[in-house]
N, C-alpha and C positions, 0 to 999 in steps of 0.2 A: 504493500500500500504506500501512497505517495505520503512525505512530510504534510505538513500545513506548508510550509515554505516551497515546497517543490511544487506544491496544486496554484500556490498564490503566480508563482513563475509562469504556469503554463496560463494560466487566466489573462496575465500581463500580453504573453504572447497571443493571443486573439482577442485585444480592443482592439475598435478600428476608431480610425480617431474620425469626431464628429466633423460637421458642416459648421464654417465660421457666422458669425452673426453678428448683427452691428446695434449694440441695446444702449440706451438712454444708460447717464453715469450713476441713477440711484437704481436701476436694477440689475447691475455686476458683481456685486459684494456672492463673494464664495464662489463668482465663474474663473476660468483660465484663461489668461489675457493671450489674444494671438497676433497682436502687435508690439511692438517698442515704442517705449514714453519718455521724449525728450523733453528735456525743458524748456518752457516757452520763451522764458528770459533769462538774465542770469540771477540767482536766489543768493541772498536779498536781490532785489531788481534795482536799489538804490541804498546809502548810508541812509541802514533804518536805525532810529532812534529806539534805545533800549531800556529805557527809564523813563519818569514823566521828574520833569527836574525844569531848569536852563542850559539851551545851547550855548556854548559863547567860544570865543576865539581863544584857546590856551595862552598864544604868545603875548596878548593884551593884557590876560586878567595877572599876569604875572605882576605888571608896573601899575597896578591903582587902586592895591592893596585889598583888593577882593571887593571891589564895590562896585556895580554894573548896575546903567538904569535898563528895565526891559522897557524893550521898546515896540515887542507884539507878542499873541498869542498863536500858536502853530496846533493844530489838534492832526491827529491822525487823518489820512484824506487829502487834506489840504494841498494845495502847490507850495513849493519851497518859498518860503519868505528871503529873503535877503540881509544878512547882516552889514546894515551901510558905515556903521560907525564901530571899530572893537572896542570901545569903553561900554558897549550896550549889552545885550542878552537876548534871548526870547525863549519867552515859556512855551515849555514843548510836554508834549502829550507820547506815550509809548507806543511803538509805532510808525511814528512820525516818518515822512522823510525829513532827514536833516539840512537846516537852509544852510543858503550858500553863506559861504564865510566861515560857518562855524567848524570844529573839528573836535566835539567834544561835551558830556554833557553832563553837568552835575544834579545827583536825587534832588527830590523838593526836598529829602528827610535834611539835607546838609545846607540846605540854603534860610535864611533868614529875611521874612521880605518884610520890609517898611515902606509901604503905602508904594509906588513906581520903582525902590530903590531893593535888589537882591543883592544882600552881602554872602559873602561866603567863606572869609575871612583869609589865613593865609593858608589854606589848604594846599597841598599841591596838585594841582590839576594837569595829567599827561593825555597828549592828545588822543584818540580816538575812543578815549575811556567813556563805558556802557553807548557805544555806536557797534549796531552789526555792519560789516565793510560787507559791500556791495560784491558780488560774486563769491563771496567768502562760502560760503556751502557749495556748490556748483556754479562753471558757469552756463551761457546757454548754452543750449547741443546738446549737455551733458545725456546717458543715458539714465532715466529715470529709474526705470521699470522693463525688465527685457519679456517678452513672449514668453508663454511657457509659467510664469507666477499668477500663483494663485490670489486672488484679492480678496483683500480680509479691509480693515477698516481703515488700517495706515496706509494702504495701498489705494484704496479710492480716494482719501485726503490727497496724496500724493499726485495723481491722476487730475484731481481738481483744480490744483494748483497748479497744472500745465495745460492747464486752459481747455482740457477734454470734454464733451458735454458729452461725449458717444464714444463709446470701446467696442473695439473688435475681440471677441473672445467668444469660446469655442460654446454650440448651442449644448443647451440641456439635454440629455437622454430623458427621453422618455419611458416612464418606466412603471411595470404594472407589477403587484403584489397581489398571486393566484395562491387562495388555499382550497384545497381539497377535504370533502367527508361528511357524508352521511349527517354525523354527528353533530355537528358545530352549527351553533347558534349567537346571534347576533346581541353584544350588548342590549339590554331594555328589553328585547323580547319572552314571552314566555318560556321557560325552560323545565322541560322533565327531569326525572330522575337519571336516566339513560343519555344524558345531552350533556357537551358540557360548552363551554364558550367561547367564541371565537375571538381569542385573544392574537397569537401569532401575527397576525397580518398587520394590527394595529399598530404593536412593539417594533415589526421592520419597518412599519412607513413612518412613524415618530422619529426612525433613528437614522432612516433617507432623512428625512425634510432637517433634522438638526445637522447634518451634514450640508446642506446646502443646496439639494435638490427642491426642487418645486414643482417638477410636472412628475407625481406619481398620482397611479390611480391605484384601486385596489381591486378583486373581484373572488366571487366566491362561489367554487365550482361541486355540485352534488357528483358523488363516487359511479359515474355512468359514462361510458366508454362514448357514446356518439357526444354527449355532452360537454367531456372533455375535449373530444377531438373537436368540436365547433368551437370552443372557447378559447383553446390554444390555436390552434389555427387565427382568428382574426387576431389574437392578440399579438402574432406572431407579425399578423402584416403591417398594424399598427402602432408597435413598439420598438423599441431601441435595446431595451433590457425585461426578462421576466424574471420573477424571483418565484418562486413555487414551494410553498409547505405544506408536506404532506402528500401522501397516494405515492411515495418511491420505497417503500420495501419488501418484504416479499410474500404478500398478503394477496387472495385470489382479486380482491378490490384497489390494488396499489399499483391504478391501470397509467401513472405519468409515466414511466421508462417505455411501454410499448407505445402508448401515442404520440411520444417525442419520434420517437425513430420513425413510426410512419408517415410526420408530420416532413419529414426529411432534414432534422436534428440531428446534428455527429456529436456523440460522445465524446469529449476532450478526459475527463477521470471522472468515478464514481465516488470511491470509496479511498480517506482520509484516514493515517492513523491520530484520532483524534477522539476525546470522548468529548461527551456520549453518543455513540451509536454510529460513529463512524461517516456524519454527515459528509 
């Protein structure tokens, strides 16, 4: 009998990889991206501001003994203001682009404001301190995101910030969850002592769809040879993947291995050293 590992190989060896699809960027999350994700710009895109403080020019505030009048406000958004005079400042928001002039920006925690007038006393201020430099994470070009990853939630943030509204990644399988038997009866329904309930099917599609799948269906097949053969048959024309519990052992009623094969089904392995029972 084959390992679990040696059956997981031969399963690997007959996917066929899907049809590519081009889906809107909030419905990707947990498909397989089948393109590369450049950056749109270079990240930062500009000296973004790392604090909400004042900007100000390092080599001024050196000679005026930490005392700067602001001379505007800059919030996030905004176009770069311009520092015209280096005796001055401008309150800046985190975020920000950094205006022209400045090279540097100190917290509000460290600044002292009297009425137009931020002191800051003789602190030393080194230039580009709390500025994120402009291309310092990538620049543009860079590769993002290669084909082939899978997208989880930093991956579509990522994707968003290169300006994608639409990813190409590889389509859904569709996929049906078939149980077999007499026996099995449907949550809520009435049930005998002889019944018991149709759990299995629920447990594998709760544990597709937490994985990331969204197109399964389910369907549930009474232990009857034409019945099967009709139910496997169209599911076979309109799916991508079956999953089947139950009707494969060697019971006069555990008619799934004869009507796979007549269905024109090739057996890849049966039997798994694995408990229980060898699935």
């Amino acid at each position: 009998m084959l390992t679990p590992a040696q059956a997981e190989t031969l399963i690997e060896q007959h996917l066929t990889c899907l049809p590519i699809e081009s889906l809107p960027l909030t419905q990707t999350a947990g498909a397989i991206l089948r393109e590369n994700i450049y950056a749109e710009r270079d990240h930062p895109p500009f000296d973004r501001v790392a604090m909400d403080g004042i900007a100000l020019c390092t080599s001024a505030a050196v000679h005026n003994a930490g005392r700067l009048r602001v001379a505007g406000v800059q919030a996030a958004g905004d176009p770069p203001q311009t520092l015209a005079d280096p005796d001055t400042c401008i309150e800046i928001m985190t975020g920000a682009m950094l205006p022209r002039g400045c090279d540097a920006v100190v917290p509000v925690e460290q600044v002292q404001r009297n009425g137009a007038i931020a002191e800051i006393g003789r602190k030393q201020v080194l230039p580009w301190q709390n500025v994120h430099r402009r291309g310092s994470d990538c620049p543009q070009g860079a590769l993002l995101l290669a084909a082939g990853t899978r997208l989880s939630a930093p991956e579509v943030a990522i994707a968003a910030g290169a300006g994608m509204a639409r990813l190409r990644v590889s389509a859904q399988p569709m996929i049906v969850v078939i149980s077999t038997g007499n026996e099995l009866i449907e949550p809520g329904e009435v049930i005998e002592p002889h019944q018991v309930r149709r759990s299995n099917a629920y447990g594998i599609t709760a544990a597709l769809r937490q994985h990331g799948f969204a197109r399964v269906a389910d369907d549930h097949v009474r232990d009857d040879e034409a019945q099967i053969t009709e139910r496997l048959g169209f599911h076979l024309r309109t799916h991508d993947v079956l999953i089947l519990s139950g009707g494969v052992s060697m019971g006069k009623l555990d008619l799934v291995p004869k009507v796979l094969e007549k269905l024109g089904v090739s057996l890849v392995f049966h039997h798994i050293a694995q408990r229980p029972g060898k699935p």
